[in-house]
C-alpha positions in Angstrom: -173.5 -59.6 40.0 -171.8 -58.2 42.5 -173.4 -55.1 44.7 -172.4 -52.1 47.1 -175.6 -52.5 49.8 -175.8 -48.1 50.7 -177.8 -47.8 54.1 -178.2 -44.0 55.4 -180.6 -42.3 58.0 -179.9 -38.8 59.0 -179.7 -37.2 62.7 -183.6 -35.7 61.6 -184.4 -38.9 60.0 -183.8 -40.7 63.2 -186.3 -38.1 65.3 -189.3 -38.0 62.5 -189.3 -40.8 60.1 -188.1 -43.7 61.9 -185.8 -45.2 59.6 -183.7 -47.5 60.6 -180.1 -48.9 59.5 -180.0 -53.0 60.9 -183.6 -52.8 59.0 -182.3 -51.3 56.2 -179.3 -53.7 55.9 -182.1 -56.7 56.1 -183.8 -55.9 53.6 -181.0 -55.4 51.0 -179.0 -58.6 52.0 -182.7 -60.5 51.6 -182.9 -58.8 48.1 -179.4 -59.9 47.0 -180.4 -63.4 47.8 -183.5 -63.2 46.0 -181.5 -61.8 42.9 -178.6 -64.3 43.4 -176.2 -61.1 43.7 -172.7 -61.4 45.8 -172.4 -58.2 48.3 -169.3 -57.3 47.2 -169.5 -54.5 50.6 -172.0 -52.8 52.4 -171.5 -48.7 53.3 -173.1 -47.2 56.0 -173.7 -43.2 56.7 -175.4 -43.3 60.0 -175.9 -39.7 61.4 -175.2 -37.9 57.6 -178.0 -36.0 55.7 -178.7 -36.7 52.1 -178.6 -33.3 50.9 -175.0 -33.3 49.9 -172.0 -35.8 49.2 -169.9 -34.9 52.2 -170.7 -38.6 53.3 -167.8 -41.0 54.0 -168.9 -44.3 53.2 -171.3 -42.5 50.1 -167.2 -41.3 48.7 -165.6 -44.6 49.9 -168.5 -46.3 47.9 -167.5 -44.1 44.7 -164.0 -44.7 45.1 -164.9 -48.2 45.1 -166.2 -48.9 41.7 -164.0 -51.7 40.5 -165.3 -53.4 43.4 -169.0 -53.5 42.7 -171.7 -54.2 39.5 -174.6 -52.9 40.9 -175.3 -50.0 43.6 -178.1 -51.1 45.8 -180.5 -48.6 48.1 -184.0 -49.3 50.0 -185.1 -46.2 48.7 -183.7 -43.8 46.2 -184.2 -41.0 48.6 -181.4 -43.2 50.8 -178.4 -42.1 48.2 -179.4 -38.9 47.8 -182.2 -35.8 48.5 -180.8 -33.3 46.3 -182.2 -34.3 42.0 -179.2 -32.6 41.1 -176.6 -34.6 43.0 -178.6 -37.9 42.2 -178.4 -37.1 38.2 -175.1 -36.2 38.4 -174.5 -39.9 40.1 -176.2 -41.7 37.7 -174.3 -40.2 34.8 -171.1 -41.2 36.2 -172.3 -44.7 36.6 -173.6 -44.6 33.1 -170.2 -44.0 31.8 -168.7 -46.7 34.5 -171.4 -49.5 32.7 -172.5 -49.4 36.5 -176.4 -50.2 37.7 -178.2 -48.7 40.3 -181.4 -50.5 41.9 -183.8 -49.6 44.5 -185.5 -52.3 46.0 -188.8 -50.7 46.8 -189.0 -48.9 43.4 -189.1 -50.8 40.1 -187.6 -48.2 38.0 -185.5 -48.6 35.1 -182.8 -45.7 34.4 -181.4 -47.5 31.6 -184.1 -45.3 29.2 -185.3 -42.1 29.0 -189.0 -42.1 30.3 -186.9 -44.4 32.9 -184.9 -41.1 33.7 -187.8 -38.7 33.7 -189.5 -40.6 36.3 -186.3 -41.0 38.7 -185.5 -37.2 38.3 -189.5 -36.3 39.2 -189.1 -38.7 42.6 -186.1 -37.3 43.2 -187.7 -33.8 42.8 -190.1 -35.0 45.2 -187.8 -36.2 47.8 -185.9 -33.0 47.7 -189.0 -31.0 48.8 -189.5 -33.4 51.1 -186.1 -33.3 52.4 -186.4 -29.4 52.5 -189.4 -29.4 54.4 -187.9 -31.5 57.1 -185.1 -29.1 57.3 -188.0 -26.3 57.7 -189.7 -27.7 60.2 -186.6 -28.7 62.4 -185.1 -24.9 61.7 -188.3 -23.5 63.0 -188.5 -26.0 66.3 -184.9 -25.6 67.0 -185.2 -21.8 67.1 -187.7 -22.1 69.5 -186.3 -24.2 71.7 -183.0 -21.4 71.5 -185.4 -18.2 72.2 -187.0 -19.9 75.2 -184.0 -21.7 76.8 -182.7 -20.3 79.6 -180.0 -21.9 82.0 -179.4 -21.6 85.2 -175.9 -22.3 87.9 -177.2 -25.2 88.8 -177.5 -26.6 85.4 -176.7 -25.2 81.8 -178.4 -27.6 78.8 -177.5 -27.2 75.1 -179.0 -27.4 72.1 -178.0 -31.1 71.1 -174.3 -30.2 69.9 -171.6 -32.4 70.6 -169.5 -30.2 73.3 -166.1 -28.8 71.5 -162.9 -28.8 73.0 -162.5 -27.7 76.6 -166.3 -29.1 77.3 -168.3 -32.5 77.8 -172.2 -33.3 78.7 -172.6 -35.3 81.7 -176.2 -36.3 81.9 -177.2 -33.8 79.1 -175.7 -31.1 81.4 -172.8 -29.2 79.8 -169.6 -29.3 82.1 -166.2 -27.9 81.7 -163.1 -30.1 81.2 -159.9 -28.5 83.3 -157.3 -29.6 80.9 -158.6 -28.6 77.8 -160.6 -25.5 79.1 -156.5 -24.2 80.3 -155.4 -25.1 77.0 -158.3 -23.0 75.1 -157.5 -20.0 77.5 -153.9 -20.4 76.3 -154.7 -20.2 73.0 -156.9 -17.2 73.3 -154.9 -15.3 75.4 -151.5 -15.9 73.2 -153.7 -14.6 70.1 -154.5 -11.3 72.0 -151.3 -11.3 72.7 -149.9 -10.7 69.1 -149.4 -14.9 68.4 -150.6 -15.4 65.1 -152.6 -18.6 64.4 -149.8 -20.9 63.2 -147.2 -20.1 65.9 -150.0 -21.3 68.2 -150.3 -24.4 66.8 -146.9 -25.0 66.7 -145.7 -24.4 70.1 -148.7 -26.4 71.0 -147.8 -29.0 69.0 -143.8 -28.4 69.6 -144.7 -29.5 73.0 -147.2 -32.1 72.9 -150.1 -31.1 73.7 -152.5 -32.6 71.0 -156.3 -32.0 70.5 -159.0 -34.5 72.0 -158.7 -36.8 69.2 -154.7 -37.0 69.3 -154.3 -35.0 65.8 -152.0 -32.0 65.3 -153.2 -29.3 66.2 -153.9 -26.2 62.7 -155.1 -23.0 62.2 -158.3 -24.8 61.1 -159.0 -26.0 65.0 -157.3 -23.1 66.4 -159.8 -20.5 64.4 -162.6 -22.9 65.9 -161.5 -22.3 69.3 -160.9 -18.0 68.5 -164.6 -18.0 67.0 -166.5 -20.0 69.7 -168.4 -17.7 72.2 -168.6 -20.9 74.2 -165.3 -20.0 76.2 -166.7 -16.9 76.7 -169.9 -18.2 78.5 -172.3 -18.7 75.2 -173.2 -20.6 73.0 -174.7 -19.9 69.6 -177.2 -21.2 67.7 -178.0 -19.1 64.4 -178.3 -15.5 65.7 -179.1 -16.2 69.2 -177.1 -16.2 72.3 -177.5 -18.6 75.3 -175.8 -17.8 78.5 -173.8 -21.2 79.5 -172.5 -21.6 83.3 -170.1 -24.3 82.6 -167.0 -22.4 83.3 -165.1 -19.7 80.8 -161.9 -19.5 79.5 -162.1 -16.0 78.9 -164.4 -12.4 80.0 -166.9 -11.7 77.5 -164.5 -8.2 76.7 -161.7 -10.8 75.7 -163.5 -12.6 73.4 -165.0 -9.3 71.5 -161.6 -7.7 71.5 -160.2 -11.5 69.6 -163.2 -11.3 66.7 -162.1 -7.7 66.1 -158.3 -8.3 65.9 -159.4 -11.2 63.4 -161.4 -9.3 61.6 -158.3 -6.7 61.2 -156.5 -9.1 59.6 -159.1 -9.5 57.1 -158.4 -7.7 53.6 -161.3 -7.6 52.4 -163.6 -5.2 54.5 -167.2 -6.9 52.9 -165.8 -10.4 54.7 -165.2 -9.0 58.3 -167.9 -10.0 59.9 -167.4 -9.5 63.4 -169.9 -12.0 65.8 -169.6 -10.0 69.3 -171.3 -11.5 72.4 -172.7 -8.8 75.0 -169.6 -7.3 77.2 -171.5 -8.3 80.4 -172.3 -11.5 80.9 -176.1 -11.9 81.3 -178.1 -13.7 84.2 
């Protein structure tokens, strides 16, 4: 028998349950030798939440199928937190003659009390997946309401800093280079450049985005959205006032959203996102 070892823990996982992913991996690889299974691979989503599929090594896994007998998790909550998503998964092994196994639970999916029970767990862990997700909205929003930055230092809310920015020390700090380049782009929008002629004179001329890649109008809208260059950054509805250097006035950055939202046919999907014109001590 060969199996796919699937180890997960999401960012929220890491900060209120503990999990872990070397323990995880242990555990599994103990269990194949127990069972006398091969690994045939082992797929790790470190950092990725369970709610939805939009996991790389979860799709790598599924695209892997001739590879593997047997899809083994610690728990079932590990492959998935949604009962939906996790039904839909077991059908498709079904018609693949594929097993699935979770070493902590003895279940058998193979009949139909068998499926009953995994779709009621499964229920469970969704609420308890959901409940998380409560909990962390509600802490997070306080911590946005009460933050308040100062010259000296300007904290964030735990994002990893776009382009033009970088934490030093948990501090958020302005990168030169990029920061020009993001003031270039915003400034050649208000200036009548439409999205894709941006990208390609930047890309015309080699100047690439952090990671090396092309730059698109997907990156470029990200940049034209982000209140960051305009000295805030948002979390849900609420503004925090940022001191790590701007790329443009606050006025700028209201005067892009609303030539953005211009362009927009449809007048239910202009929503315009406008930061106050001053910017706020």
């Amino acid at each position: 028998m060969r199996a796919a070892i699937y180890v997960r823990v999401s960012t929220e996982e890491q900060s209120t349950e503990g999990y872990s992913m070397d323990a995880q991996k242990a555990m599994l690889q103990d269990y194949c030798i127990a069972e006398g299974w091969n690994i045939a691979d082992i797929y790790e989503d470190d950092g990725y939440s369970g709610r939805n599929t939009k996991r790389p090594e979860y799709r790598r896994m599924m695209d892997d199928f001739e590879k593997w007998d047997v899809m083994l998790v610690l728990k079932m909550d590990r492959i998935h937190r949604n009962s939906r998503n996790f039904m839909n998964m077991m059908d498709n092994l079904n018609r693949k003659d594929k097993m699935f196994v979770s070493a902590t639970e003895s279940l058998d999916t193979t009949n139909a009390l068998g499926r009953f029970v995994v779709d009621m767990i499964q229920r469970i862990a969704q609420l308890e997946s959901e409940q998380i997700g409560e909990r962390t909205y509600v802490g997070m929003r306080e911590k946005a309401e009460s933050m308040s930055n100062t010259e000296r230092e300007s904290r964030t809310m735990g994002f990893n800093p776009p382009y033009g920015y970088r934490l030093d020390g948990g501090i958020l700090v302005s990168e030169s280079h990029e920061l020009n380049v993001a003031r270039e782009i915003l400034k050649a929008y208000i200036g009548g450049s439409t999205m894709d002629a941006i990208a390609y004179h930047l890309n015309k001329n080699g100047r690439l985005t952090r990671k090396g890649n092309l730059w698109n109008v997907y990156n470029i809208r990200k940049i034209l959205h982000n209140p960051i260059y305009a000295g805030y950054m948002r979390w849900d509805d609420i503004l925090v006032r940022h001191f790590a250097g701007i790329a443009i006035s606050p006025e700028e950055y209201n005067r892009v959203q609303t030539m953005i939202a211009s362009r927009i046919k449809d007048p239910k999907k202009r929503n315009i996102r406008k930061v106050p014109d001053d910017l706020m001590e």
